[in-house]
MOPAC internal coordinates of N, CA, C and O (Angstrom, degrees):
PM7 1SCF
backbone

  N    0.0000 0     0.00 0     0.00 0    0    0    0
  C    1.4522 1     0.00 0     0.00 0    1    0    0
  C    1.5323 1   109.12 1     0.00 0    2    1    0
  O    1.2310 1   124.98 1   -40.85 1    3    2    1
  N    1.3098 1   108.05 1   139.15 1    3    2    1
  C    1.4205 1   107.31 1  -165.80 1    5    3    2
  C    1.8737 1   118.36 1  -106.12 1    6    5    3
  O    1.2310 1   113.44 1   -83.53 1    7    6    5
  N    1.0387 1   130.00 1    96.47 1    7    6    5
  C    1.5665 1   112.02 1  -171.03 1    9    7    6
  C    1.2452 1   131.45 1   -10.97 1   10    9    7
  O    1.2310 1   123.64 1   124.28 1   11   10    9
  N    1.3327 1   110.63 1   -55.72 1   11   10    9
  C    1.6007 1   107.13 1   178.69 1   13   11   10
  C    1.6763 1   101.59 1   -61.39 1   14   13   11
  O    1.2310 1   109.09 1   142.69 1   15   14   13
  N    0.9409 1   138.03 1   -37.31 1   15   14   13
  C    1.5691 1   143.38 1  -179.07 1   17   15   14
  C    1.7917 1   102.21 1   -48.95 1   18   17   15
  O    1.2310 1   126.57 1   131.95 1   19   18   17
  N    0.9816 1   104.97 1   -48.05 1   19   18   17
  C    1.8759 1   108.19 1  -173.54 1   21   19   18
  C    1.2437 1   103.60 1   -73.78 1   22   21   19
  O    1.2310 1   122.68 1   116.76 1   23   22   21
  N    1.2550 1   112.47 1   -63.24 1   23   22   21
  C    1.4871 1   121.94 1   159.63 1   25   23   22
  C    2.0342 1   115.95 1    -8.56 1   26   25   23
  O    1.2310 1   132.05 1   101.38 1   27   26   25
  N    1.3465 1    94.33 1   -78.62 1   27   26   25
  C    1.7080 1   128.70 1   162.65 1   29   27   26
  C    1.7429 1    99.13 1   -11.66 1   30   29   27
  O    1.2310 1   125.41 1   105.24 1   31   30   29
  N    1.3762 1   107.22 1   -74.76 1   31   30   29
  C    1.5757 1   162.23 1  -159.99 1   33   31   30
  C    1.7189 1    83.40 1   -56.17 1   34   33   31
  O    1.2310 1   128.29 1   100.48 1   35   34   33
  N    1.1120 1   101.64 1   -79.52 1   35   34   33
  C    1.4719 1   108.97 1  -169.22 1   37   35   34
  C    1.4946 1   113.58 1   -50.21 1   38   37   35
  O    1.2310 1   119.44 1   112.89 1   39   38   37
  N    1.6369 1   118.67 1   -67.11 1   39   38   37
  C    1.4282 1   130.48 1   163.00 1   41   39   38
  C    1.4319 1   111.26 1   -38.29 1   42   41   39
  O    1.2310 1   106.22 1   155.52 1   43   42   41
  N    1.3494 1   143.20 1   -24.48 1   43   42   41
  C    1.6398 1   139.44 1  -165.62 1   45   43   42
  C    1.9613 1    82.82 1   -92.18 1   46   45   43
  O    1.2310 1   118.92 1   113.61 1   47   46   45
  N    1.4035 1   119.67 1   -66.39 1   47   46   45
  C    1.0341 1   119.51 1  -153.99 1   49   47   46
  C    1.9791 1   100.13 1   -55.51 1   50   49   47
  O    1.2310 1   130.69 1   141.12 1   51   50   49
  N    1.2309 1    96.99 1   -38.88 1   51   50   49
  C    1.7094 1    99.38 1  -173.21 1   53   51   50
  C    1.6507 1   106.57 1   -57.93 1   54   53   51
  O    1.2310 1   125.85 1   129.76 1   55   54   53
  N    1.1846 1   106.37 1   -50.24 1   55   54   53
  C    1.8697 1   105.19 1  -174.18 1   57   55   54
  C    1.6446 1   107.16 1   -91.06 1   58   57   55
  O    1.2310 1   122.29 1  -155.16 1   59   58   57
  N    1.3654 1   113.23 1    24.84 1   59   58   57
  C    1.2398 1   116.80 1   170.26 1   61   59   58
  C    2.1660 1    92.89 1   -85.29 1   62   61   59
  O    1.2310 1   137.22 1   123.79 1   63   62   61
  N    1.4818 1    84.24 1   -56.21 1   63   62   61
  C    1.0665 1   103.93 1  -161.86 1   65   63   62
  C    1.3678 1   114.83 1   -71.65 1   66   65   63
  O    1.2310 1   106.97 1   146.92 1   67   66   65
  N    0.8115 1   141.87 1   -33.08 1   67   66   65
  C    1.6943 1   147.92 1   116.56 1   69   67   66
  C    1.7163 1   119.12 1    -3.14 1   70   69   67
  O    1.2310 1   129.41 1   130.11 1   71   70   69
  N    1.3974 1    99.47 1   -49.89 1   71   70   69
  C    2.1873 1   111.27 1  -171.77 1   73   71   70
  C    1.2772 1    84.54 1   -83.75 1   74   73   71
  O    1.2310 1   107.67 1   158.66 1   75   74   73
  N    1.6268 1   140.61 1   -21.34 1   75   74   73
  C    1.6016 1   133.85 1  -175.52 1   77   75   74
  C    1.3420 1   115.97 1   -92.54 1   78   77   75
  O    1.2310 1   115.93 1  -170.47 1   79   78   77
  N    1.2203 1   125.34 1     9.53 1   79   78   77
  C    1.5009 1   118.65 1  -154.00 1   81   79   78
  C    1.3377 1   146.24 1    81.15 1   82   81   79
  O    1.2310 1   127.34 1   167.31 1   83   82   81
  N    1.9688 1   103.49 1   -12.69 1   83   82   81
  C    1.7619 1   107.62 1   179.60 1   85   83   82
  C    1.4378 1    97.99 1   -48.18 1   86   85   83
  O    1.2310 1   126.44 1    -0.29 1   87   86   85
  N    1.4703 1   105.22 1   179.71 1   87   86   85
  C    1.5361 1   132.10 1  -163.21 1   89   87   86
  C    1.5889 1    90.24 1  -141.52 1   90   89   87
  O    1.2310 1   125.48 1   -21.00 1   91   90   89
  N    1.1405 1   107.08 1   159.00 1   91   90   89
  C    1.4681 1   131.04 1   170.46 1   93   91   90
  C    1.5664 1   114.84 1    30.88 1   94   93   91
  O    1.2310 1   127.61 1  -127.81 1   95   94   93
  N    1.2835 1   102.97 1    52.19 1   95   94   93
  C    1.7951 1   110.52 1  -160.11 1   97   95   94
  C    1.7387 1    91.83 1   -81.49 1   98   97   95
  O    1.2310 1   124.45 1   -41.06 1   99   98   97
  N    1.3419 1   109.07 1   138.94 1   99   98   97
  C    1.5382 1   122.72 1  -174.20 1  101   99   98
  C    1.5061 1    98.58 1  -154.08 1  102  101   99
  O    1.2310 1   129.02 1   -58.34 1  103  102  101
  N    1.6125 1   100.22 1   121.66 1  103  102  101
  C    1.3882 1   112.71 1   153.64 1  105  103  102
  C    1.8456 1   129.38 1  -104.07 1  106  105  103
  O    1.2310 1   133.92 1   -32.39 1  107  106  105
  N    1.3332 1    90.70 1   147.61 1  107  106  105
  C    1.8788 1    90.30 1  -160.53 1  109  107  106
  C    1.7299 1   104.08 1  -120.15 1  110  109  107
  O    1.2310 1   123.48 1   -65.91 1  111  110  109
  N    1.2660 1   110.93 1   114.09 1  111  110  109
  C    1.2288 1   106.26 1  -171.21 1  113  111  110
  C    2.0174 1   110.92 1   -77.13 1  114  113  111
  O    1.2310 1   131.77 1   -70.88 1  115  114  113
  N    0.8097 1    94.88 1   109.12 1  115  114  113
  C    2.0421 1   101.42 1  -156.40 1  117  115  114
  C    1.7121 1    98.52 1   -82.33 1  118  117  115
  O    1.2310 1   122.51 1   169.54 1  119  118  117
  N    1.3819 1   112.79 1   -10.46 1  119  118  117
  C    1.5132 1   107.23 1  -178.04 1  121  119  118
  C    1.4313 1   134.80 1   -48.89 1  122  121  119
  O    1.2310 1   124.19 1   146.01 1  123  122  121
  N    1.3878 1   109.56 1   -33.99 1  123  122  121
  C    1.7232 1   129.80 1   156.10 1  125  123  122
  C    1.1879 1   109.18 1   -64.91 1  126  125  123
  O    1.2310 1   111.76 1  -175.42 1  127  126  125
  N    1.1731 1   133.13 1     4.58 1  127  126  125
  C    1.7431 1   111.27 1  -166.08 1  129  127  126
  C    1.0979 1   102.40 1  -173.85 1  130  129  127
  O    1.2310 1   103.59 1  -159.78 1  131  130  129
  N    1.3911 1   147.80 1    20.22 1  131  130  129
  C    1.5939 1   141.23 1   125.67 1  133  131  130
  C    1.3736 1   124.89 1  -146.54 1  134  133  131
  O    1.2310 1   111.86 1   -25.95 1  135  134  133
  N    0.8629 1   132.95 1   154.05 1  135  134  133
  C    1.5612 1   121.81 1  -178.82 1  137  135  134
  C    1.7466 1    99.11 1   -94.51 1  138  137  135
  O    1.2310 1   115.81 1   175.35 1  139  138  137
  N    1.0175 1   125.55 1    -4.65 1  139  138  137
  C    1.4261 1   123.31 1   168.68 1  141  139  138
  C    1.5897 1   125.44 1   -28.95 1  142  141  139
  O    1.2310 1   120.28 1   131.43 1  143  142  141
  N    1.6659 1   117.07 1   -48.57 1  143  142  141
  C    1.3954 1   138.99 1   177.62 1  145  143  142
  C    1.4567 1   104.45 1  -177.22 1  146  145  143
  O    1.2310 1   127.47 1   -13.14 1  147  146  145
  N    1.9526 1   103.24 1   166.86 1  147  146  145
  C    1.5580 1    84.19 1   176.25 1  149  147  146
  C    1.2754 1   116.39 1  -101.55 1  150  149  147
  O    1.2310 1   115.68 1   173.14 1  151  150  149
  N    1.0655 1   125.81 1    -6.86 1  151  150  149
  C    1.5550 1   139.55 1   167.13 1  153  151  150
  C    1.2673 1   127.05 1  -110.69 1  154  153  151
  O    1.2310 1   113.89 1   -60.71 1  155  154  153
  N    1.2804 1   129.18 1   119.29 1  155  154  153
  C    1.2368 1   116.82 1   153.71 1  157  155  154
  C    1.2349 1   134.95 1   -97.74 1  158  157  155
  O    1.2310 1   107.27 1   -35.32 1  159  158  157
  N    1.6679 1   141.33 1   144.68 1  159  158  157
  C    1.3128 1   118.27 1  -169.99 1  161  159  158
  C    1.6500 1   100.08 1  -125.99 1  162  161  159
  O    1.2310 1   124.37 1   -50.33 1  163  162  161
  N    1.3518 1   109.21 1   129.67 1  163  162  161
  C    1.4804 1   127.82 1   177.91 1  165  163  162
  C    1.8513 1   125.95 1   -79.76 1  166  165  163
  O    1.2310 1   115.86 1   -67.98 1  167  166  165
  N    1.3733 1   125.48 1   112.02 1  167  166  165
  C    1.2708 1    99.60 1  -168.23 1  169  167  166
  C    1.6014 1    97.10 1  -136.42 1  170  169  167
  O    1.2310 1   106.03 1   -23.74 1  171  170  169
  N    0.9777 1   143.53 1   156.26 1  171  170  169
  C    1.2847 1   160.77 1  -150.39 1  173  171  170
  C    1.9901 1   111.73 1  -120.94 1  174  173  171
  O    1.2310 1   111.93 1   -60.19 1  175  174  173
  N    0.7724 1   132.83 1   119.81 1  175  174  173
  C    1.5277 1   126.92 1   171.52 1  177  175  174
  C    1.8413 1    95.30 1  -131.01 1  178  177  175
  O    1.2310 1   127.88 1   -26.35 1  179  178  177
  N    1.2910 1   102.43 1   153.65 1  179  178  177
  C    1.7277 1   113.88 1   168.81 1  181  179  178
  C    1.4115 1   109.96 1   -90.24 1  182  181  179
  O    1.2310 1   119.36 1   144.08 1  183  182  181
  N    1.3122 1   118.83 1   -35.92 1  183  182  181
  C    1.3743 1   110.99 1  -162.65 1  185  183  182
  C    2.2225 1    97.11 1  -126.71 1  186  185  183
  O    1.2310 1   121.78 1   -11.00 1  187  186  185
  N    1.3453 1   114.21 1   169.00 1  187  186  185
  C    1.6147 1   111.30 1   173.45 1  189  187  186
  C    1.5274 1   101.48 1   -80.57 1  190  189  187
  O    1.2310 1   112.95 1   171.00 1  191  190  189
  N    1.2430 1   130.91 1    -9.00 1  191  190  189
  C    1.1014 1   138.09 1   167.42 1  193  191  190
  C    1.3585 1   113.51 1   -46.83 1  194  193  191
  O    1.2310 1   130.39 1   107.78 1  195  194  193
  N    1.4590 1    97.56 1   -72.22 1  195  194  193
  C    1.4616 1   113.16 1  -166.10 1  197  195  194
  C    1.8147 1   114.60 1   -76.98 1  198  197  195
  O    1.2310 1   135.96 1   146.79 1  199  198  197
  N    1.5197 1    86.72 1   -33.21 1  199  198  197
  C    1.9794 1    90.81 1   175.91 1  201  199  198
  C    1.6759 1    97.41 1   -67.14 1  202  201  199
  O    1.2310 1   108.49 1   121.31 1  203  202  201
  N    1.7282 1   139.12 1   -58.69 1  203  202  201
  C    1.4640 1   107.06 1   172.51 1  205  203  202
  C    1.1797 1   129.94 1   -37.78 1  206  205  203
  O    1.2310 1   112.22 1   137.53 1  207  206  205
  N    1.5227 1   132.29 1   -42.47 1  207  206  205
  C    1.5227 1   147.06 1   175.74 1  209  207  206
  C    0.9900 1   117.14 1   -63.84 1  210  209  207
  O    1.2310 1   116.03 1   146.17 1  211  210  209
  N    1.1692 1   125.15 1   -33.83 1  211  210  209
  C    2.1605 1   114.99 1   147.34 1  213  211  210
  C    1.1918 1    97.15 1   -66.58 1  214  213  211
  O    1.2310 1   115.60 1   102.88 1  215  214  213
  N    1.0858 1   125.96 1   -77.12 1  215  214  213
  C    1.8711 1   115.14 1  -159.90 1  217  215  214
  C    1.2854 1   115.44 1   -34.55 1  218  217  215
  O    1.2310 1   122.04 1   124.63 1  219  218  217
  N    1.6390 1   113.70 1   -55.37 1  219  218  217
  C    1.6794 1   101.78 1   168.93 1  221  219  218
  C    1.4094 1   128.94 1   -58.74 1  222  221  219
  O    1.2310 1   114.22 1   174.79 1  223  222  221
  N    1.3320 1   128.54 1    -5.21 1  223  222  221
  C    1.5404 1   141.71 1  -155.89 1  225  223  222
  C    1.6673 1    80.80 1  -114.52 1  226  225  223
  O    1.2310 1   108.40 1   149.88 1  227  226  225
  N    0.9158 1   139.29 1   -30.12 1  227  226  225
  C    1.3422 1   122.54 1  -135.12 1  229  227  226
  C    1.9941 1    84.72 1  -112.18 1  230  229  227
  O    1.2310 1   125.07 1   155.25 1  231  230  229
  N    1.4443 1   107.88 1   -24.75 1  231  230  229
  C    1.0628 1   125.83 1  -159.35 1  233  231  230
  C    1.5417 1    95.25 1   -90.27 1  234  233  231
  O    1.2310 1   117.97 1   117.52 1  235  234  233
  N    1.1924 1   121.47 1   -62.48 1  235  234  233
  C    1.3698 1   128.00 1   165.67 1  237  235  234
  C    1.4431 1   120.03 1   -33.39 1  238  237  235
  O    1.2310 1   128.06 1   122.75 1  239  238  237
  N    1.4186 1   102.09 1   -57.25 1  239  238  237
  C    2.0026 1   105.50 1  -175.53 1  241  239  238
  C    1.6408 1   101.56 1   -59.55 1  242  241  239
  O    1.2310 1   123.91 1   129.88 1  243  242  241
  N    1.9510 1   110.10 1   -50.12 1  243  242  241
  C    1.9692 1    79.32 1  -165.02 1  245  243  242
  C    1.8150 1    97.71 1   -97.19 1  246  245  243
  O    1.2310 1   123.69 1  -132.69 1  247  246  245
  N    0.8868 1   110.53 1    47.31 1  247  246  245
  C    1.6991 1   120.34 1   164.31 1  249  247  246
  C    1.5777 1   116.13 1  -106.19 1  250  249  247
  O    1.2310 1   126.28 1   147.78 1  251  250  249
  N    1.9009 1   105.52 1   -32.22 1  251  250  249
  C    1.4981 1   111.68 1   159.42 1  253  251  250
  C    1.5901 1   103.59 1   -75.75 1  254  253  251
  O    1.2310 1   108.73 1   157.23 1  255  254  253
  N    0.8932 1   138.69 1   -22.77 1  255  254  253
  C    1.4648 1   153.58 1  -164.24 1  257  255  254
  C    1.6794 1    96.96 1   -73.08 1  258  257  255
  O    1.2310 1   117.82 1   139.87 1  259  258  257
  N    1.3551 1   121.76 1   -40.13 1  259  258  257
  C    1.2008 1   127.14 1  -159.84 1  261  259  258
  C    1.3744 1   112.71 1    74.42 1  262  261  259
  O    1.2310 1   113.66 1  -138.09 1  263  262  261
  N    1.3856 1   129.60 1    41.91 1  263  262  261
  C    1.3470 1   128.07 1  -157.87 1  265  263  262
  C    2.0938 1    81.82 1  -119.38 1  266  265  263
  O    1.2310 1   118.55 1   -75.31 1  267  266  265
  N    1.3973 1   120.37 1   104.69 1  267  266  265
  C    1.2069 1   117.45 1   163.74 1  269  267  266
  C    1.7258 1   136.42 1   -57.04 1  270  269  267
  O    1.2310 1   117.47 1   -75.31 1  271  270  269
  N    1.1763 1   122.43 1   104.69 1  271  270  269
  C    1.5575 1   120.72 1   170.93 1  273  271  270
  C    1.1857 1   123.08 1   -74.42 1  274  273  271
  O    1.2310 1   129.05 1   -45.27 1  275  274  273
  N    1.3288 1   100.17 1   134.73 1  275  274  273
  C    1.6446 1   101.77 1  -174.32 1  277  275  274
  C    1.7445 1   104.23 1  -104.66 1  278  277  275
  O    1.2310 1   117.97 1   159.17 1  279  278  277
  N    0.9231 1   121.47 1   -20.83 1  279  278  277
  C    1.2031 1   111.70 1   176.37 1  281  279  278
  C    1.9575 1   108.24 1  -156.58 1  282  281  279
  O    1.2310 1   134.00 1   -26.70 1  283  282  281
  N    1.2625 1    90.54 1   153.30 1  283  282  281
  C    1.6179 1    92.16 1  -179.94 1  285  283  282
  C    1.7764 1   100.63 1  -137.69 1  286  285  283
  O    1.2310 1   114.25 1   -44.36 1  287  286  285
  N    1.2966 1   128.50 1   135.64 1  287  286  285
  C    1.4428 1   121.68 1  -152.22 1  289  287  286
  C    1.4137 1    89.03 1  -131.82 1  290  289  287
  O    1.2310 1   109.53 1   -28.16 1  291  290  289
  N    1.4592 1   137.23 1   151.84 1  291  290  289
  C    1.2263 1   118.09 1   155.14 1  293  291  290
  C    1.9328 1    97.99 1   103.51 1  294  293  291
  O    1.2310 1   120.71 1   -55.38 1  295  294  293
  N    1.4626 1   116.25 1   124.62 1  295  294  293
  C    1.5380 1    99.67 1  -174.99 1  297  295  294
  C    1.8894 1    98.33 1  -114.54 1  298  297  295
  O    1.2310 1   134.19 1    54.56 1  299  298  297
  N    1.6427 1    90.17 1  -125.44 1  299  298  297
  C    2.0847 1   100.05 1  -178.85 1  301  299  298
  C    1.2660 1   110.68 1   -74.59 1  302  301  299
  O    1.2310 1   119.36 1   157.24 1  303  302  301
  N    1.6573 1   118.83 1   -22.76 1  303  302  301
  C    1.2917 1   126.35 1   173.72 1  305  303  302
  C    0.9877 1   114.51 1   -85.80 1  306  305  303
  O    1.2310 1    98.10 1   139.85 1  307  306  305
  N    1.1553 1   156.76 1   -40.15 1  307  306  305
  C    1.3212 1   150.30 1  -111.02 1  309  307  306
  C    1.5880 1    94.99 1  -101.21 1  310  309  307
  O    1.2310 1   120.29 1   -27.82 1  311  310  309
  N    1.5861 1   117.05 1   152.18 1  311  310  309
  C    1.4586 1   136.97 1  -170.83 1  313  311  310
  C    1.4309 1    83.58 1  -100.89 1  314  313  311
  O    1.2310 1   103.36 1   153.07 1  315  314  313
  N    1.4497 1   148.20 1   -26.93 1  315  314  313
  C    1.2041 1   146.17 1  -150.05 1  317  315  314
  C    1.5639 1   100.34 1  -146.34 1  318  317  315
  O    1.2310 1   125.97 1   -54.89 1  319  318  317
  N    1.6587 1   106.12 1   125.11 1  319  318  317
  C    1.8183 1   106.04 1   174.02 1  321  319  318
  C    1.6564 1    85.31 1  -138.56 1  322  321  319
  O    1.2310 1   129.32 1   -43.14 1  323  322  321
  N    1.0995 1    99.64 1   136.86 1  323  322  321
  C    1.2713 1   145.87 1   141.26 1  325  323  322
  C    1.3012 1   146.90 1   -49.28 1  326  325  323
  O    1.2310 1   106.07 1   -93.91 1  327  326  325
  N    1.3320 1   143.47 1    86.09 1  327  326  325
  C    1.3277 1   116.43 1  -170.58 1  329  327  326
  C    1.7758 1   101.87 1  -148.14 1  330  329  327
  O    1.2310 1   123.44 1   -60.21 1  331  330  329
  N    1.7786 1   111.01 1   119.79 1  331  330  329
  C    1.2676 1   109.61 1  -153.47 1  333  331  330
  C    1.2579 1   100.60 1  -123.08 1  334  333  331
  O    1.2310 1   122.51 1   -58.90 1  335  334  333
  N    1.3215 1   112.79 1   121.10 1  335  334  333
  C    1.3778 1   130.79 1  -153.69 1  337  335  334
  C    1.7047 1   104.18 1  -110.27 1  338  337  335
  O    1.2310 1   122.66 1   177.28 1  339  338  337
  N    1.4465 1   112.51 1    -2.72 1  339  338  337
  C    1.3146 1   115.05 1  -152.25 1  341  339  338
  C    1.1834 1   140.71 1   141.93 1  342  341  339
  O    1.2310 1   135.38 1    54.88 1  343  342  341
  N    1.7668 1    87.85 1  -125.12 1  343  342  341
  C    1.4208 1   133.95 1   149.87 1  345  343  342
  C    1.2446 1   135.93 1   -81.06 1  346  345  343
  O    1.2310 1   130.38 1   170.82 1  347  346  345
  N    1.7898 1    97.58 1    -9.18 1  347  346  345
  C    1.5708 1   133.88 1   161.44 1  349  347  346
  C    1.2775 1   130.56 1   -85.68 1  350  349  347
  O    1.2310 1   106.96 1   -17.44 1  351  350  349
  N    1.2202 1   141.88 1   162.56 1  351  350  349
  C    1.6081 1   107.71 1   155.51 1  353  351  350
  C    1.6271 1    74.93 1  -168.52 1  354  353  351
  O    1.2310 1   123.80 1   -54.66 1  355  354  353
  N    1.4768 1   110.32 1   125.34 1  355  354  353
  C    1.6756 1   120.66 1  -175.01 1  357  355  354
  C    1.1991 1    83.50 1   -99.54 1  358  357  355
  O    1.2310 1   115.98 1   -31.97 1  359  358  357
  N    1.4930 1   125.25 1   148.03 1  359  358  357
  C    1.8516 1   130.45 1   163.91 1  361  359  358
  C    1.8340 1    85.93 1  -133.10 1  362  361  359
  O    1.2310 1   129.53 1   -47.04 1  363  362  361
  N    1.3661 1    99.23 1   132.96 1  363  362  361
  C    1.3643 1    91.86 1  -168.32 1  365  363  362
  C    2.2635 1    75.35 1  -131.62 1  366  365  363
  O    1.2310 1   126.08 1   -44.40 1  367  366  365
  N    0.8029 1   105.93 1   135.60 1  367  366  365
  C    2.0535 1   115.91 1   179.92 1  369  367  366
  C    1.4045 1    92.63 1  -115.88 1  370  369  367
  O    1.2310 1   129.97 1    -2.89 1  371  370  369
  N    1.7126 1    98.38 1   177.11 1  371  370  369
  C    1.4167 1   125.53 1   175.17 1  373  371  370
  C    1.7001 1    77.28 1  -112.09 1  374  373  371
  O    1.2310 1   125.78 1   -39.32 1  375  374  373
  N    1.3392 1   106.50 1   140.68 1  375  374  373
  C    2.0555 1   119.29 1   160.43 1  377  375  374
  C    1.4006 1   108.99 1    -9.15 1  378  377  375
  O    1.2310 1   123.28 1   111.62 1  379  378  377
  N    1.9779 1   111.33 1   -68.38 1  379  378  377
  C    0.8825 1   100.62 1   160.54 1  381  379  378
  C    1.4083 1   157.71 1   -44.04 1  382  381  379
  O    1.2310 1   121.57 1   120.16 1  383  382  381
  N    1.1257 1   114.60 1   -59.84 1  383  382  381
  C    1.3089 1   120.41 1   156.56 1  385  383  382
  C    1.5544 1   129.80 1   -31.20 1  386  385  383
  O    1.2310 1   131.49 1   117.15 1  387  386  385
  N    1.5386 1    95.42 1   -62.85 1  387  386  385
  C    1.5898 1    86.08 1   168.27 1  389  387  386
  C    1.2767 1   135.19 1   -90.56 1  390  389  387
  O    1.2310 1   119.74 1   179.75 1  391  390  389
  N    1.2416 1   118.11 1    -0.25 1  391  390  389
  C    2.0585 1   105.78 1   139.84 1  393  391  390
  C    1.1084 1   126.96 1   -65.41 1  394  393  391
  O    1.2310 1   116.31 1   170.19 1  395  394  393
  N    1.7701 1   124.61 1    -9.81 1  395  394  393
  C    1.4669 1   117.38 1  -170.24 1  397  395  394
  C    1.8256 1   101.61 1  -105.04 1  398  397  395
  O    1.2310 1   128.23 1   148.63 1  399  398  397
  N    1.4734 1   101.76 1   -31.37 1  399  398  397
  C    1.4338 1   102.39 1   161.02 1  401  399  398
  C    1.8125 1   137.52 1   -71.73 1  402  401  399
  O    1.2310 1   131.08 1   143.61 1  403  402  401
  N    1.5115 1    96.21 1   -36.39 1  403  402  401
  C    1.5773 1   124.04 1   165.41 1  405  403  402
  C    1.8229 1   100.00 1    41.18 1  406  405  403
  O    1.2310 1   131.55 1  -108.96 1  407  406  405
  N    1.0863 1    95.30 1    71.04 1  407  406  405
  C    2.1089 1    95.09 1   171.03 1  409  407  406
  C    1.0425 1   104.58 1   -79.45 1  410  409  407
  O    1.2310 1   111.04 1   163.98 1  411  410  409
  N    1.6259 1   134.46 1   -16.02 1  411  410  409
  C    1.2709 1    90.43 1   173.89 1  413  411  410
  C    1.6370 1   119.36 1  -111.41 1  414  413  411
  O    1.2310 1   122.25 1  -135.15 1  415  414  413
  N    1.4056 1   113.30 1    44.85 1  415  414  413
  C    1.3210 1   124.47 1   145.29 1  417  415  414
  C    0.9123 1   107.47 1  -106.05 1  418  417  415
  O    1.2310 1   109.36 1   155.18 1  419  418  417
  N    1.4591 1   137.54 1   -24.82 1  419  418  417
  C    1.7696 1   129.67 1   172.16 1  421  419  418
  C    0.9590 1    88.01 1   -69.72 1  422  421  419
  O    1.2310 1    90.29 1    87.87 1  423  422  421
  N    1.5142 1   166.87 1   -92.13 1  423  422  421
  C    1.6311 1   161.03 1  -151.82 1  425  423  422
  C    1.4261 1   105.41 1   -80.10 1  426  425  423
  O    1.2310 1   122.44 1  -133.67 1  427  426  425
  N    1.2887 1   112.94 1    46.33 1  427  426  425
  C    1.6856 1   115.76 1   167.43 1  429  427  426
  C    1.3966 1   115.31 1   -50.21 1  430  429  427
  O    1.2310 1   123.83 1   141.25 1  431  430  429
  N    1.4434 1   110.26 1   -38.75 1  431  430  429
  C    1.7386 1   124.63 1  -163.86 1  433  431  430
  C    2.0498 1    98.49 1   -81.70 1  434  433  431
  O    1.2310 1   124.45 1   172.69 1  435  434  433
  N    1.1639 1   109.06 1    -7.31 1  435  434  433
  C    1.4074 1    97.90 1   166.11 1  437  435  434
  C    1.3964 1   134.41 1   -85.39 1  438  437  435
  O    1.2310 1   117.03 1   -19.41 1  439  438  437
  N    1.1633 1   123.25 1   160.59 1  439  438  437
  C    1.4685 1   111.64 1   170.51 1  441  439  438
  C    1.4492 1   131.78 1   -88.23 1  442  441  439
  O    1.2310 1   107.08 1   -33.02 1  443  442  441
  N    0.8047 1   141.66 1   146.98 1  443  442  441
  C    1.4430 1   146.90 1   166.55 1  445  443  442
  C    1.6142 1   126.94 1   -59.89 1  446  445  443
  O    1.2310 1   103.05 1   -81.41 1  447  446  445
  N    0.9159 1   148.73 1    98.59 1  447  446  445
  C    1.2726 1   149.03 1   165.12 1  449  447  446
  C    1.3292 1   121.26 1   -47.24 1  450  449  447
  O    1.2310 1   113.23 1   -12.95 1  451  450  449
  N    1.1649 1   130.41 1   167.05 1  451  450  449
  C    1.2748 1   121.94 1  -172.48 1  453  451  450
  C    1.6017 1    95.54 1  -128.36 1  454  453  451
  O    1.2310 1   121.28 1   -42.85 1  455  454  453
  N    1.2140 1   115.16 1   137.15 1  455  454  453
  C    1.5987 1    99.56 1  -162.45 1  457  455  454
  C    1.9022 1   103.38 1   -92.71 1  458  457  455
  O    1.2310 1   127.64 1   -50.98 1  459  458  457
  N    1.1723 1   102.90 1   129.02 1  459  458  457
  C    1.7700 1    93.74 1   173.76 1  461  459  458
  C    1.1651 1   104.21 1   115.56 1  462  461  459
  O    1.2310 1   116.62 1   174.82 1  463  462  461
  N    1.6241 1   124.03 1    -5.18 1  463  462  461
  C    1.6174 1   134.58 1  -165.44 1  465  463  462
  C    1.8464 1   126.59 1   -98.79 1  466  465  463
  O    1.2310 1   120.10 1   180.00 1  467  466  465

């Protein structure tokens, strides 16, 4: 797997989620600061409605991508979806959720991506 490839990975899932309606979409380049994945991508939904409906959209685009998922956590209900690509890792919340979880003050020490760059 090639960096710019995850990279790729990360940016497709962000302006997926962007062409769907997410809110406050933020990617965090995690490579300095965990071996967990090297990207993470942040996405916002109002309702569990709408956070499944990115996840499947988001799931769909890097699946045409040929980008393999290894796991997807979180179902039609869920305030929290999941989708772990790797070297990826989409966290897509309800508002709630992600002010009470807030990763990106838990991954303060990461950087920010600029989406489209």
């Amino acid at each position: 797997m090639i960096p710019e490839d995850t990279r790729k990975w990360a940016e497709l899932a962000a302006k997926t989620a962007l062409e769907r309606k997410g809110e406050n979409v933020v990617v965090l380049d995690m490579r300095q600061v965990t071996l967990v994945a090297d990207y993470f991508v942040i996405v916002s939904g109002h309702t569990v409605i709408q956070v499944a409906a990115l996840a499947d959209h988001i799931e769909e685009a890097l699946r045409m991508a040929q980008v393999p998922l290894l796991q997807r956590v979180g179902g039609d209900k869920a305030h929290w979806v999941l989708l772990d690509y790797g070297a990826v890792v989409v966290h897509i919340f309800t508002d709630e959720e992600r002010r009470y979880y807030d990763l990106e003050r838990l991954w303060g020490d990461a950087e920010i991506v600029p989406i489209g760059e």
